[in-house]
KEPABA-268608 format. One record per atom (N, C-alpha, C): residue number from 1; residue in one letter; chain; atom name; x, y, z. Coordinates in pm, 1 decimal. Example, Ala and Ser with C-alpha at 12.3 -4.5 7.8 and 13.67 -1.06 7.14 Angstrom:
REM residues 2
     n   res   chain   atom       east      north         up
     1     A       A      N     1319.0     -569.0      780.0
     1     A       A     CA     1230.0     -450.0      780.0
     1     A       A      C     1320.0     -330.0      780.0
     2     S       A      N     1285.0     -225.0      708.0
     2     S       A     CA     1367.0     -106.0      714.0
     2     S       A      C     1290.0        3.0      787.0
REM end
This chain:
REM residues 182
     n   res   chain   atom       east      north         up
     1     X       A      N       84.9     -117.0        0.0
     1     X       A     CA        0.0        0.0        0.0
     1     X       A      C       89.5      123.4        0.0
     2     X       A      N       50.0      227.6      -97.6
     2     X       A     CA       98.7      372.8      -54.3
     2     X       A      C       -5.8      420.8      -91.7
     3     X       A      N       85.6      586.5      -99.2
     3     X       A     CA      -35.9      684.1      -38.4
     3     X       A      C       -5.6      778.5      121.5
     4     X       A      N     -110.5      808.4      126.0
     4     X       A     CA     -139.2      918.1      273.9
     4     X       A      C     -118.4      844.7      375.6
     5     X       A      N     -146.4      745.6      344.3
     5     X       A     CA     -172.4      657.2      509.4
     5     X       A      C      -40.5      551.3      564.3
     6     X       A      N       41.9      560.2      469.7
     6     X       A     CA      185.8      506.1      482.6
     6     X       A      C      286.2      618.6      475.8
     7     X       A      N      362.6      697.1      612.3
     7     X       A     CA      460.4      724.4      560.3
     7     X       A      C      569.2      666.3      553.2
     8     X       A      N      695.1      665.5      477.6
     8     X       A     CA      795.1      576.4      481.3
     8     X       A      C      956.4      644.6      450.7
     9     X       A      N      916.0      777.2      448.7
     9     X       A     CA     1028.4      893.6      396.3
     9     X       A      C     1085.6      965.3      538.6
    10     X       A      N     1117.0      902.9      655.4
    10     X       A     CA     1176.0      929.5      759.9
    10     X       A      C     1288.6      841.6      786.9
    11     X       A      N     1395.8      868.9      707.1
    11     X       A     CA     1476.5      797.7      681.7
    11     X       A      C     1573.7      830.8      844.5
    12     X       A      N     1538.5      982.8      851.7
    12     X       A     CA     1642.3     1022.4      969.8
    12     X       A      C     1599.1      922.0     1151.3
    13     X       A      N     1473.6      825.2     1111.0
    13     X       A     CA     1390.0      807.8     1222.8
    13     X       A      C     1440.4      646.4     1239.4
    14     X       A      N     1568.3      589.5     1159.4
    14     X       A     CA     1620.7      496.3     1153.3
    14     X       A      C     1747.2      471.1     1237.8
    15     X       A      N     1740.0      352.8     1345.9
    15     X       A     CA     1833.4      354.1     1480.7
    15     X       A      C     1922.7      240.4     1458.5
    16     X       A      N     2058.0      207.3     1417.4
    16     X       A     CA     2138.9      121.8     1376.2
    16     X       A      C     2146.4       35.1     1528.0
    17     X       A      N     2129.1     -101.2     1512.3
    17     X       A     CA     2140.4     -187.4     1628.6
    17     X       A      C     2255.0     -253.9     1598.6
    18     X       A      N     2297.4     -312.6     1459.3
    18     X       A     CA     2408.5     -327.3     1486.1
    18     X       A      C     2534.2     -300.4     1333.7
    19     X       A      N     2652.0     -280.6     1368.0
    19     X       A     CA     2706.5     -262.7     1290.0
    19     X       A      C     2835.5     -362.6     1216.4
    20     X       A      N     2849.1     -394.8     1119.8
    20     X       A     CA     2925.5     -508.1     1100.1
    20     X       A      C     3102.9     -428.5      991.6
    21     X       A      N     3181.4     -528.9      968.5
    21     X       A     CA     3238.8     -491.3      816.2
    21     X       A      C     3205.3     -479.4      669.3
    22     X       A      N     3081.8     -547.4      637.5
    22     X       A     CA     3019.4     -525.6      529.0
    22     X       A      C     2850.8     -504.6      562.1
    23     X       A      N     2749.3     -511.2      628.5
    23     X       A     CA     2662.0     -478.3      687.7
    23     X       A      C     2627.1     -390.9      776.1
    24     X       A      N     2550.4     -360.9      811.6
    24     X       A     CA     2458.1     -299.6      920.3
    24     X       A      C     2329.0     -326.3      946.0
    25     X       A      N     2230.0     -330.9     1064.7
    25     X       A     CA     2162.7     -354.7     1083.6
    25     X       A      C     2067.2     -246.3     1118.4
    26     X       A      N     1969.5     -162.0     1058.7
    26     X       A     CA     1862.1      -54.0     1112.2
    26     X       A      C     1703.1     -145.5     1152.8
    27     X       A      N     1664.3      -43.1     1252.0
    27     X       A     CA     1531.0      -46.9     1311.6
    27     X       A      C     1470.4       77.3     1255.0
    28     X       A      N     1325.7      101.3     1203.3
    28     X       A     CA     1282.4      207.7     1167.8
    28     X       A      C     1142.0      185.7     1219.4
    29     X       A      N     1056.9      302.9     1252.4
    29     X       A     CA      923.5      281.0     1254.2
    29     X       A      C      861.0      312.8     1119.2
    30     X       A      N      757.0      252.6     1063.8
    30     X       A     CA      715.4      260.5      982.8
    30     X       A      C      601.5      277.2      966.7
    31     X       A      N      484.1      333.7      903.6
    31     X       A     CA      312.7      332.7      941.2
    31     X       A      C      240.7      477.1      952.7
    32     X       A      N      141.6      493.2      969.8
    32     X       A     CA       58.0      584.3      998.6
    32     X       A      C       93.1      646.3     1205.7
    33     X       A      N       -3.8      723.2     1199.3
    33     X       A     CA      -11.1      794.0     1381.4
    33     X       A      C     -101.1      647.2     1412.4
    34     X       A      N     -190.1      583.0     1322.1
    34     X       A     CA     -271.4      498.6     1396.2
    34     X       A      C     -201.1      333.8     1420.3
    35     X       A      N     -155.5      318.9     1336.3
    35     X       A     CA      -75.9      179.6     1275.3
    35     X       A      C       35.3      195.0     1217.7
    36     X       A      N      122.5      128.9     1272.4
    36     X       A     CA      227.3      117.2     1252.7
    36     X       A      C      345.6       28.9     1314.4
    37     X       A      N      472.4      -43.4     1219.7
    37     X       A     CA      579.2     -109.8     1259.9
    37     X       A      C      698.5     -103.1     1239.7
    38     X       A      N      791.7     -179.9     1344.1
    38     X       A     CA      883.2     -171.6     1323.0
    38     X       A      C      942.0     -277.1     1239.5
    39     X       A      N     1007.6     -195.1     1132.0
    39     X       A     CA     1065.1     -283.7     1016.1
    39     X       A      C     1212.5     -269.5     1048.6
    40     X       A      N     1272.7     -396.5      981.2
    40     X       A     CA     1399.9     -459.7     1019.9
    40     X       A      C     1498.7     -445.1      847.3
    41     X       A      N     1611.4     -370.7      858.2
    41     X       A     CA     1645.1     -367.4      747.3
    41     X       A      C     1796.6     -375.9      758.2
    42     X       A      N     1858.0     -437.1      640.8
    42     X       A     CA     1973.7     -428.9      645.1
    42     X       A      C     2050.0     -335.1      535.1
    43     X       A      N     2135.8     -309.5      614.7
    43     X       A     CA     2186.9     -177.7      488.5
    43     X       A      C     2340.9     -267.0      434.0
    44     X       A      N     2348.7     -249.5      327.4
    44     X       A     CA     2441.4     -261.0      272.1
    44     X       A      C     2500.9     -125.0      183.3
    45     X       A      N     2408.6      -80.1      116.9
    45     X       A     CA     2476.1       24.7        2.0
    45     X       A      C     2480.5      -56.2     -134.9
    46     X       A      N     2568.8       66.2     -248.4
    46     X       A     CA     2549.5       -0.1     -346.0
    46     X       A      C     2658.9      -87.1     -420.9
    47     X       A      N     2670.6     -164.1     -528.0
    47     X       A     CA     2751.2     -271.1     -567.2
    47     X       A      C     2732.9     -227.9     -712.1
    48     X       A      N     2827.7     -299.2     -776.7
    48     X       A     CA     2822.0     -296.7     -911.4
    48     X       A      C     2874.9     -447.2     -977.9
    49     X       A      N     2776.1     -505.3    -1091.3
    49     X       A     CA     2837.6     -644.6    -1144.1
    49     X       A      C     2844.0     -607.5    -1290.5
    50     X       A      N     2930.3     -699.2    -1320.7
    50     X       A     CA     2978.7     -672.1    -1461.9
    50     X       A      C     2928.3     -774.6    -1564.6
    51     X       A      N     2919.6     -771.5    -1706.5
    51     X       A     CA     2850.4     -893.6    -1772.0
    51     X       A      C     2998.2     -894.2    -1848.2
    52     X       A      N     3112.1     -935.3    -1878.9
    52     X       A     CA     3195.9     -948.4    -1956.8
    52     X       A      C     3201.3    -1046.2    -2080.8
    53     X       A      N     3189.0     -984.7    -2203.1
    53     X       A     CA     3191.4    -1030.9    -2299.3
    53     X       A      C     3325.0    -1030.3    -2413.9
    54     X       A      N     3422.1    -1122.1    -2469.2
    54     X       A     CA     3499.7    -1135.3    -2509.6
    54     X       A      C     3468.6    -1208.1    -2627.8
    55     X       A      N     3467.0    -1213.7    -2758.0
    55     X       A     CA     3458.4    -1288.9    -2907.2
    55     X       A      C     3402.1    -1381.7    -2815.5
    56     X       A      N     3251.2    -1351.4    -2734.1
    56     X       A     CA     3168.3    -1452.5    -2796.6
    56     X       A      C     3146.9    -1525.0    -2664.7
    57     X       A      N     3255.4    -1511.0    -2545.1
    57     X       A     CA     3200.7    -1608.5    -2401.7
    57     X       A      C     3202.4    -1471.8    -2348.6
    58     X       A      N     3133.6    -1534.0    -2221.2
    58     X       A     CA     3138.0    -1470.2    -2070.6
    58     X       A      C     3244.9    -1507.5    -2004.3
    59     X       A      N     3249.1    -1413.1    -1933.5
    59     X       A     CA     3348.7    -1431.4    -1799.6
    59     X       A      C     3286.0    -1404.3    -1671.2
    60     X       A      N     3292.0    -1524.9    -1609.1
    60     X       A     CA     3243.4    -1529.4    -1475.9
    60     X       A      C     3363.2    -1564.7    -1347.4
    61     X       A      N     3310.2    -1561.5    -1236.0
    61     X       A     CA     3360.7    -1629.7    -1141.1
    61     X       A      C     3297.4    -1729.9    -1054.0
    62     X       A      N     3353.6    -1765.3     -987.8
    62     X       A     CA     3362.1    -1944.9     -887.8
    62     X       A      C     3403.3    -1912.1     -791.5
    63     X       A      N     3324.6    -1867.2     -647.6
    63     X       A     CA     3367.3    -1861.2     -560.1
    63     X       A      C     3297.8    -1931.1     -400.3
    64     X       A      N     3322.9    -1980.3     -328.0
    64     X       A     CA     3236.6    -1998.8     -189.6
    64     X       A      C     3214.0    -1889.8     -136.8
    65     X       A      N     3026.6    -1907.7     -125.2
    65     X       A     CA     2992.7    -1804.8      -44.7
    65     X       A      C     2915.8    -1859.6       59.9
    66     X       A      N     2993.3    -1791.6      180.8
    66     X       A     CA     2942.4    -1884.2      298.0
    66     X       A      C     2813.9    -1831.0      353.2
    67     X       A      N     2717.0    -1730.9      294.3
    67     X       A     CA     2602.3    -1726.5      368.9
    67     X       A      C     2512.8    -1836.0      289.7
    68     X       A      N     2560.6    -1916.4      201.7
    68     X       A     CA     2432.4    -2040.4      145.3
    68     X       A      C     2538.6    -2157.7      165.6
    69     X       A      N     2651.6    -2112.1      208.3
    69     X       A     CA     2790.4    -2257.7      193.5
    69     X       A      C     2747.4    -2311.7       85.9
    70     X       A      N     2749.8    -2252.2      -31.7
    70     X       A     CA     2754.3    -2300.6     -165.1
    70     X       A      C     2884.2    -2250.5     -250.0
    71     X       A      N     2901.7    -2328.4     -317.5
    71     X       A     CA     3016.7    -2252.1     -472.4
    71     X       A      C     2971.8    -2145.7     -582.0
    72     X       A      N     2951.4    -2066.2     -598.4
    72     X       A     CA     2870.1    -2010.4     -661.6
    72     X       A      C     2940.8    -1949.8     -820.5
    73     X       A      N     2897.7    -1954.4     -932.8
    73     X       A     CA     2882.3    -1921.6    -1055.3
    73     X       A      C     2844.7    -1809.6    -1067.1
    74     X       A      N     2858.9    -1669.2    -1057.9
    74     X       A     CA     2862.1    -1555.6    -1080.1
    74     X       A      C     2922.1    -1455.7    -1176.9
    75     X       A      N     2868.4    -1346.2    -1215.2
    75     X       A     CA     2932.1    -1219.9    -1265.7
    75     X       A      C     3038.3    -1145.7    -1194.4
    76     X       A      N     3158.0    -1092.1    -1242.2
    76     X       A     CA     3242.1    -1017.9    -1136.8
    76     X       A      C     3158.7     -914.8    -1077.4
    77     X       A      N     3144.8     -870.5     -973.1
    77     X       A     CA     3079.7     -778.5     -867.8
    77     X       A      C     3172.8     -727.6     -736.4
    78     X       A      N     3143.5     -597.5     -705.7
    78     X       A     CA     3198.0     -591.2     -590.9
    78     X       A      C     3084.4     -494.5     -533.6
    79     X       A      N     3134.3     -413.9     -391.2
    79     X       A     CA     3065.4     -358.3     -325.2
    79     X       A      C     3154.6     -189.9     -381.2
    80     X       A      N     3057.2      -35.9     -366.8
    80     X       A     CA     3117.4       75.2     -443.6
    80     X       A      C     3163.9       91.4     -255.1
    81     X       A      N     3270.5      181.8     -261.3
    81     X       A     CA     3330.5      260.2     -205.5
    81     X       A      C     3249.2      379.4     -167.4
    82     X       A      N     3170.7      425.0      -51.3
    82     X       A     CA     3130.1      536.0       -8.0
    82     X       A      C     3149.7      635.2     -123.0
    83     X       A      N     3051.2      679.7     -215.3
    83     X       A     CA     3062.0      832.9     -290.9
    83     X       A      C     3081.5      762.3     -419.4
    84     X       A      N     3126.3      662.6     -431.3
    84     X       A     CA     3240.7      621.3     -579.5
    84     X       A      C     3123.2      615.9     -660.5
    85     X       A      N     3205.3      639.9     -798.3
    85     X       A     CA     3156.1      624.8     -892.6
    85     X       A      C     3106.1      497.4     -978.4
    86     X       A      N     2988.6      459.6     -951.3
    86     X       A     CA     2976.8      324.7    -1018.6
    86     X       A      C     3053.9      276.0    -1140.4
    87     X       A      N     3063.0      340.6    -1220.0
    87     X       A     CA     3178.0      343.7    -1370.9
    87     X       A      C     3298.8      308.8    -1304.0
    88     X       A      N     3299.7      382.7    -1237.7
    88     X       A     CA     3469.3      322.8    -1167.3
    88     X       A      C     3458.0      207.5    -1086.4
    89     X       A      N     3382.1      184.8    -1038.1
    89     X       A     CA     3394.3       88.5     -939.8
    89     X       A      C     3375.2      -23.9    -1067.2
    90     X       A      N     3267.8      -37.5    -1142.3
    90     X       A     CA     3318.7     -172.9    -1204.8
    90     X       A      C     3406.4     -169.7    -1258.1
    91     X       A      N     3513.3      -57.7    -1304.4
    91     X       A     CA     3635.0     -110.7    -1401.1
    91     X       A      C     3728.2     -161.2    -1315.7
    92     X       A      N     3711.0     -128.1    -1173.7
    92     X       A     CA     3812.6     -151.1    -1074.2
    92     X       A      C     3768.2     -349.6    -1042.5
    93     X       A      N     3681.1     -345.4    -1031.7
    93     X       A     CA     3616.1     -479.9     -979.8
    93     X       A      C     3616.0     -568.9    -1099.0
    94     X       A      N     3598.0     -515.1    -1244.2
    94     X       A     CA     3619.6     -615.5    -1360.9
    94     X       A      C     3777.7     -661.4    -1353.2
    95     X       A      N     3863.2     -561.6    -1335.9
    95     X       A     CA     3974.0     -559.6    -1351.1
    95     X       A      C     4083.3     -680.0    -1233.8
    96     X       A      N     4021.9     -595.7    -1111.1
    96     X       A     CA     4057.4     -690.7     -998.0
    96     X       A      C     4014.6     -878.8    -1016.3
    97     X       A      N     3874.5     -900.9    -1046.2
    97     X       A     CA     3848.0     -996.7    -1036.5
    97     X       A      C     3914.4    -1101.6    -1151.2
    98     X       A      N     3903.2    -1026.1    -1246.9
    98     X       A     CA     3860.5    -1107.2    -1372.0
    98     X       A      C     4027.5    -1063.1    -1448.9
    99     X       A      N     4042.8     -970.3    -1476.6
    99     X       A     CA     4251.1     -905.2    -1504.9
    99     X       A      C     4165.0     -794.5    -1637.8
   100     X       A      N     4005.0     -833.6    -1653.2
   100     X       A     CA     3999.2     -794.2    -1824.4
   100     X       A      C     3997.2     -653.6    -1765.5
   101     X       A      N     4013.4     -521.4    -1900.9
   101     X       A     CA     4103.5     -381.9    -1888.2
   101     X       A      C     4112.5     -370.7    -2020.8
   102     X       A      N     4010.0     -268.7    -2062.5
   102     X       A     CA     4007.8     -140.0    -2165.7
   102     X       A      C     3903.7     -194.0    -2275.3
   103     X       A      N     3808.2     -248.4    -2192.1
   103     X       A     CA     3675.5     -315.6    -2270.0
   103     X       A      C     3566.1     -165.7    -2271.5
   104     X       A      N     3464.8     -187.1    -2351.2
   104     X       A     CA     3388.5      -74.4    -2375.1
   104     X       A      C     3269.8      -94.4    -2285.8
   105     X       A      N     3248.3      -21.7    -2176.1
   105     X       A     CA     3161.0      -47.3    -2030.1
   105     X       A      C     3033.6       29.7    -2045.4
   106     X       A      N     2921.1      -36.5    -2023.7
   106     X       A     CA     2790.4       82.4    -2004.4
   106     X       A      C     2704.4       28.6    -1958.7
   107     X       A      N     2630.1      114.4    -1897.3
   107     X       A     CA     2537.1       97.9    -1789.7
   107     X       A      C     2423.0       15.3    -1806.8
   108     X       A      N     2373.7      -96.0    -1778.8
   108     X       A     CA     2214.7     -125.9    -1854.5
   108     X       A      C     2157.5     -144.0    -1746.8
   109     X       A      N     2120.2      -78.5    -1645.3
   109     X       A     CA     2007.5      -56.7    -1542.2
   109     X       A      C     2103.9      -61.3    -1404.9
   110     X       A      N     1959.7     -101.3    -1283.5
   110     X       A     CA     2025.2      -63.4    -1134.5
   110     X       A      C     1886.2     -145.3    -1126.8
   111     X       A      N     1959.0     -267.0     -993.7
   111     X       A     CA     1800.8     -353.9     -945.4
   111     X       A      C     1855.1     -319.8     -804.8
   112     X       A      N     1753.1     -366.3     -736.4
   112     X       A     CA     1714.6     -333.4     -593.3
   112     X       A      C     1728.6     -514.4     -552.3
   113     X       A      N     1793.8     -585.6     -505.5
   113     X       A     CA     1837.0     -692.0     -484.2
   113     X       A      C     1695.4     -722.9     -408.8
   114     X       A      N     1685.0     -696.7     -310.6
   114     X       A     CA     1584.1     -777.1     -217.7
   114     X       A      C     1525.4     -634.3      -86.8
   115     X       A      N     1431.2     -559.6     -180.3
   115     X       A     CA     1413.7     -462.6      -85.4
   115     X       A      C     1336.6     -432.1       11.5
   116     X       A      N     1293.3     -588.3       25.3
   116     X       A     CA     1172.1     -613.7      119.4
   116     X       A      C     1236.5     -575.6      303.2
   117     X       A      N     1410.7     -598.5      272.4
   117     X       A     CA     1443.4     -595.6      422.1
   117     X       A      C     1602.4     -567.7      401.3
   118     X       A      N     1635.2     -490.3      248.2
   118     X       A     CA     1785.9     -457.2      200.9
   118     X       A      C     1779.4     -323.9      144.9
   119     X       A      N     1834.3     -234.2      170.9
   119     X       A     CA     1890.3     -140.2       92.2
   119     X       A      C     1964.8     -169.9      -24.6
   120     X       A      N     2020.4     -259.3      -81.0
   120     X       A     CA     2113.6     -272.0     -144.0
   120     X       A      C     2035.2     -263.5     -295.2
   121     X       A      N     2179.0     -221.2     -351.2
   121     X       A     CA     2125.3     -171.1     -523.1
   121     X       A      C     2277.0     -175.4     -583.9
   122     X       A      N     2267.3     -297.6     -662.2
   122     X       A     CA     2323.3     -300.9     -754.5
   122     X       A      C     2352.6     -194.1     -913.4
   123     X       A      N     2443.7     -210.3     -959.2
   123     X       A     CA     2461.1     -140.9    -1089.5
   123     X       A      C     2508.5     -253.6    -1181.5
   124     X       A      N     2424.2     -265.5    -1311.0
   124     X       A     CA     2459.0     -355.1    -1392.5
   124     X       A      C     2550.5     -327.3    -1540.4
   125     X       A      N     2652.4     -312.6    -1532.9
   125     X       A     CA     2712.0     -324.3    -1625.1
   125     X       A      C     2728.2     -444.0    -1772.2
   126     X       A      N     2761.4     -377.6    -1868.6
   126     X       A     CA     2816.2     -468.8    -2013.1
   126     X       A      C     2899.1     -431.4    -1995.0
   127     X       A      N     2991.9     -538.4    -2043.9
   127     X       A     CA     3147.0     -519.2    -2091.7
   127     X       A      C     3164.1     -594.5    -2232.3
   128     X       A      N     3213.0     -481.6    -2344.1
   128     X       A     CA     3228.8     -568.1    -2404.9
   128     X       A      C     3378.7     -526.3    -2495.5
   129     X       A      N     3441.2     -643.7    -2541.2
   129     X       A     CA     3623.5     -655.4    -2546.1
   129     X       A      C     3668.4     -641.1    -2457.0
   130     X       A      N     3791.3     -557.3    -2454.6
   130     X       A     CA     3930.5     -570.5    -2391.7
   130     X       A      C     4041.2     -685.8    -2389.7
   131     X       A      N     4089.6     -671.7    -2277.6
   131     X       A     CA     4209.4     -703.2    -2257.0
   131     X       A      C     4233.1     -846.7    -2100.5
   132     X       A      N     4255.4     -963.6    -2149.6
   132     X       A     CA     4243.7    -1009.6    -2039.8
   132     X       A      C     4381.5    -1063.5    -1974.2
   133     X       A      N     4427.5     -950.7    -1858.9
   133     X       A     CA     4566.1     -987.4    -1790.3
   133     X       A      C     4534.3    -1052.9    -1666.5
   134     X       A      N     4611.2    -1005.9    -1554.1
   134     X       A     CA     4631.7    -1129.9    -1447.2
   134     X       A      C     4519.2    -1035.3    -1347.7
   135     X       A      N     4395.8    -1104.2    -1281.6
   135     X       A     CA     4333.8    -1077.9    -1202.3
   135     X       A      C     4434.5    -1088.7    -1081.9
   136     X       A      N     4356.1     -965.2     -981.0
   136     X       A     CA     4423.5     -944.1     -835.2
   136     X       A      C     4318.9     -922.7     -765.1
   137     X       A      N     4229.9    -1043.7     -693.2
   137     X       A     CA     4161.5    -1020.1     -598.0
   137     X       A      C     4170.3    -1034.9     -485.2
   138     X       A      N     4085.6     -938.4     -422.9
   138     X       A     CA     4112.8     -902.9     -263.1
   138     X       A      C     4175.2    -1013.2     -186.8
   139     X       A      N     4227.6     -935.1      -98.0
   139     X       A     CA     4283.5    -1110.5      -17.1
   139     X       A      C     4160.2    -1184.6       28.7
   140     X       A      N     4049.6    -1158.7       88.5
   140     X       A     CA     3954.9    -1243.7      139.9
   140     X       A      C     3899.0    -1297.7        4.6
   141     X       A      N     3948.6    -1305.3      -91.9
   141     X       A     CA     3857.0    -1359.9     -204.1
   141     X       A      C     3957.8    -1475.8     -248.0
   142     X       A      N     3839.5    -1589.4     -255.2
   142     X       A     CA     4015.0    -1703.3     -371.5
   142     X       A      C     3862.1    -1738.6     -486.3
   143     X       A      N     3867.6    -1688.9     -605.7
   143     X       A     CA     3789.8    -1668.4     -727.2
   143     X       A      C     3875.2    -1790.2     -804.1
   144     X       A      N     3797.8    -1849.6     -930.3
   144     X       A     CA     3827.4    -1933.1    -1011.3
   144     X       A      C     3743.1    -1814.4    -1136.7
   145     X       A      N     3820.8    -1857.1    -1257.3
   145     X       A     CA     3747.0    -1761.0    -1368.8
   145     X       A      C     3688.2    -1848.1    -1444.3
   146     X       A      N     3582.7    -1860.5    -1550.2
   146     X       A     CA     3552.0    -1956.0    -1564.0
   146     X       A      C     3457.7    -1843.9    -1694.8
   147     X       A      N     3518.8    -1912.7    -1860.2
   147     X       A     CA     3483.3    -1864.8    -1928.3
   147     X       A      C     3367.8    -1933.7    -2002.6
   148     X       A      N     3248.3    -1929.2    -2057.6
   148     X       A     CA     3127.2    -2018.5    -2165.2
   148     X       A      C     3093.9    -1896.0    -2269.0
   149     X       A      N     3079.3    -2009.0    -2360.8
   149     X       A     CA     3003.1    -1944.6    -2465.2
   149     X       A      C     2876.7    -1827.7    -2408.3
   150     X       A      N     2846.2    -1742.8    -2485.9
   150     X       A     CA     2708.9    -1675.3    -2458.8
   150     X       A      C     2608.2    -1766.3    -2493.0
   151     X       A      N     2615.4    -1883.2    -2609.5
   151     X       A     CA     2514.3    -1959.6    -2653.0
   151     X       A      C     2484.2    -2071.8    -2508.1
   152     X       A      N     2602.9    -2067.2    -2485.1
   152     X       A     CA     2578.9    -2176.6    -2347.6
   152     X       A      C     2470.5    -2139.1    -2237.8
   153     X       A      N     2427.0    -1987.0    -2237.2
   153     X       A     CA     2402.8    -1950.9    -2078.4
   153     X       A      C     2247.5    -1994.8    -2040.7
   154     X       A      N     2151.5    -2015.1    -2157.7
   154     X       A     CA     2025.6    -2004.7    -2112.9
   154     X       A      C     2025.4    -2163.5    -2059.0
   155     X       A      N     2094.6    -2263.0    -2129.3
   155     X       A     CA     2096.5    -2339.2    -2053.8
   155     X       A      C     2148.5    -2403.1    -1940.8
   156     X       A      N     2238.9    -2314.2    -1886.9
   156     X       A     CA     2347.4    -2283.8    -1813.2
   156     X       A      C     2233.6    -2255.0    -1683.3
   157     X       A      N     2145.7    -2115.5    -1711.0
   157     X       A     CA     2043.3    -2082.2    -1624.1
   157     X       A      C     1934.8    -2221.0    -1583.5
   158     X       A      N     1888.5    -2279.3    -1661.6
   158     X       A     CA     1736.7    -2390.1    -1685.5
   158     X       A      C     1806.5    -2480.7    -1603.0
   159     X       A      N     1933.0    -2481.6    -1641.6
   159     X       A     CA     1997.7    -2644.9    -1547.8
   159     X       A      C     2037.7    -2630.2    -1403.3
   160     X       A      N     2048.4    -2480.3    -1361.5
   160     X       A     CA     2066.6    -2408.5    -1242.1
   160     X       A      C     2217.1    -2421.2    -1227.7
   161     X       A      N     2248.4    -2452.8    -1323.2
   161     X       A     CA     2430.4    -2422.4    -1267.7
   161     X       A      C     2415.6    -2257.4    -1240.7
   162     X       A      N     2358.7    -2158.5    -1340.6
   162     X       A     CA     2357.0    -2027.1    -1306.3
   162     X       A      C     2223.2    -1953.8    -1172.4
   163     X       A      N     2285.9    -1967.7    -1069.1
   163     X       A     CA     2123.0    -1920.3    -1009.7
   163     X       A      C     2149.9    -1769.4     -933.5
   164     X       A      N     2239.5    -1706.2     -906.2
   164     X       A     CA     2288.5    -1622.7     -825.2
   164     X       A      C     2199.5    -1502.2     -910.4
   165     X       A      N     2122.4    -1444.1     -816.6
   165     X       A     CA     2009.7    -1353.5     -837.3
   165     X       A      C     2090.0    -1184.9     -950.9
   166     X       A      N     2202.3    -1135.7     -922.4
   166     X       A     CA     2242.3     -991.6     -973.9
   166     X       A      C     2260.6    -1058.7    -1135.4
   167     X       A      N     2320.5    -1224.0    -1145.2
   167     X       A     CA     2375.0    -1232.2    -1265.7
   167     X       A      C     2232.8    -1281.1    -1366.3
   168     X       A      N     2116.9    -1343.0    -1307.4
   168     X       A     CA     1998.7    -1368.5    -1398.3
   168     X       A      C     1963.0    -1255.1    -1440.5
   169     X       A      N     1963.5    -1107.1    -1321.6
   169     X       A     CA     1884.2     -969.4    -1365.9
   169     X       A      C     1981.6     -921.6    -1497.7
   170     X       A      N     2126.2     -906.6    -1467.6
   170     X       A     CA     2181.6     -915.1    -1561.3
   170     X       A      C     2185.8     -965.3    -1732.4
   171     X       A      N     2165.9    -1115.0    -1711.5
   171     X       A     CA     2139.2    -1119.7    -1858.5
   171     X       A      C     1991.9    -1119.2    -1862.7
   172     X       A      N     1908.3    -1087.9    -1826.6
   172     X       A     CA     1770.3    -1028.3    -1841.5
   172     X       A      C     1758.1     -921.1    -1916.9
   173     X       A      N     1790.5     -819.4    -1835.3
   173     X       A     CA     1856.3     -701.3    -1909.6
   173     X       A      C     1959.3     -685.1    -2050.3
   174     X       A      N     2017.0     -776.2    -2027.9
   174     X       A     CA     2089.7     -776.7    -2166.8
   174     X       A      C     2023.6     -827.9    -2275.8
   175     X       A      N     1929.4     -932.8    -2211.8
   175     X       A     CA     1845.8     -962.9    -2376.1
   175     X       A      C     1745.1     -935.9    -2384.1
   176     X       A      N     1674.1     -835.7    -2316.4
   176     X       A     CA     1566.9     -693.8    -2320.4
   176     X       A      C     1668.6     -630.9    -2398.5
   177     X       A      N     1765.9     -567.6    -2348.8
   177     X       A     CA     1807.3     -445.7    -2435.4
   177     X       A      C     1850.6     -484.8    -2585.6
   178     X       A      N     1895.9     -621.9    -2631.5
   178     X       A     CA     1953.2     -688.7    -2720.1
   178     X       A      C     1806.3     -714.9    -2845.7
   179     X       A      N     1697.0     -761.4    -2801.5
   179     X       A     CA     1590.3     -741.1    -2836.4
   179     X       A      C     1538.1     -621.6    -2874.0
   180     X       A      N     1520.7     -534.8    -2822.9
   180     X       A     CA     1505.5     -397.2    -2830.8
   180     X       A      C     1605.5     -308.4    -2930.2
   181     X       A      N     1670.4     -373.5    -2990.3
   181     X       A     CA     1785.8     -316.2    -3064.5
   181     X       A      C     1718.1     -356.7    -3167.4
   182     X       A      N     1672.1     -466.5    -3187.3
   182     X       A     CA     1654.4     -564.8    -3321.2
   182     X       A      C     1489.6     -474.6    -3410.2
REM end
């Protein structure tokens, strides 16, 4: 529901319970003078993932992520730097993860990951060419690169090897906008 009877634009009325290295945790009231709750949210901020395209594959990564203790099949992504520039942050995060450098980058949308109880908002990048040298990722990261055809991916998705939520919106978006060209 919106409208009069929901406000939800008291952002300043939000009390951090707890604070982490990549998280935080806010309490907010939420509701009318008559009704109303307290909603539970986690802040993250925003991220940026990359779709890298080279004559024809993707470039992904392979990494354990321990909030599902799964291996996961992903797009390079990182988290932006307070203020940063999304443009920059993925050339920094394509670059770091993946080594690729001086590919032609542009924007194809911004999703809201899960905003039922996240702040977080991705930026979705294309990449397409460049240059692929020696990835340098963070020390807490040990990444595998892992290149497929583009023809490979839909079934890549159906068979669930691909399930990680930023990289489906991703090529969603890419074959909306790819469609939309035609």
């Amino acid at each position: 529901m919106t409208g009069p009877e929901r406000d939800v634009s008291k952002d300043d009325d939000r009390t951090v319970v707890f604070s982490g290295k990549r998280i935080s945790v806010s309490l907010s009231r939420v509701g009318s003078a008559q009704s109303g709750w307290v909603h539970e949210s986690i802040c993250f901020g925003e991220g940026v993932a990359i779709l890298p395209i080279i004559d024809g594959n993707v470039f992904f990564v392979r990494q354990f992520r321990p909030s599902v203790s799964e291996t996961v099949l992903e797009l390079p992504a990182g988290k932006l730097e307070q203020g940063e520039d999304p443009r920059t942050g993925a050339i920094r995060e394509l670059k770091e993860e993946t080594g690729i450098f001086g590919s032609e980058l542009s924007l194809m949308g911004t999703i809201m990951t899960t905003p039922g109880f996240c702040d977080e908002r991705i930026h979705l990048f294309l990449s397409i060419g460049g240059l692929q040298g020696e990835p340098s990722p963070d020390e807490d990261e040990d990444l595998d690169i892992v290149s497929l055809p583009v023809s490979s991916i839909p079934q890549s998705i159906v068979s669930g090897a691909i399930r990680d939520g930023k990289t489906l919106s991703a090529f969603a978006l890419y074959w909306s906008i790819n469609r939309m060209d035609q």
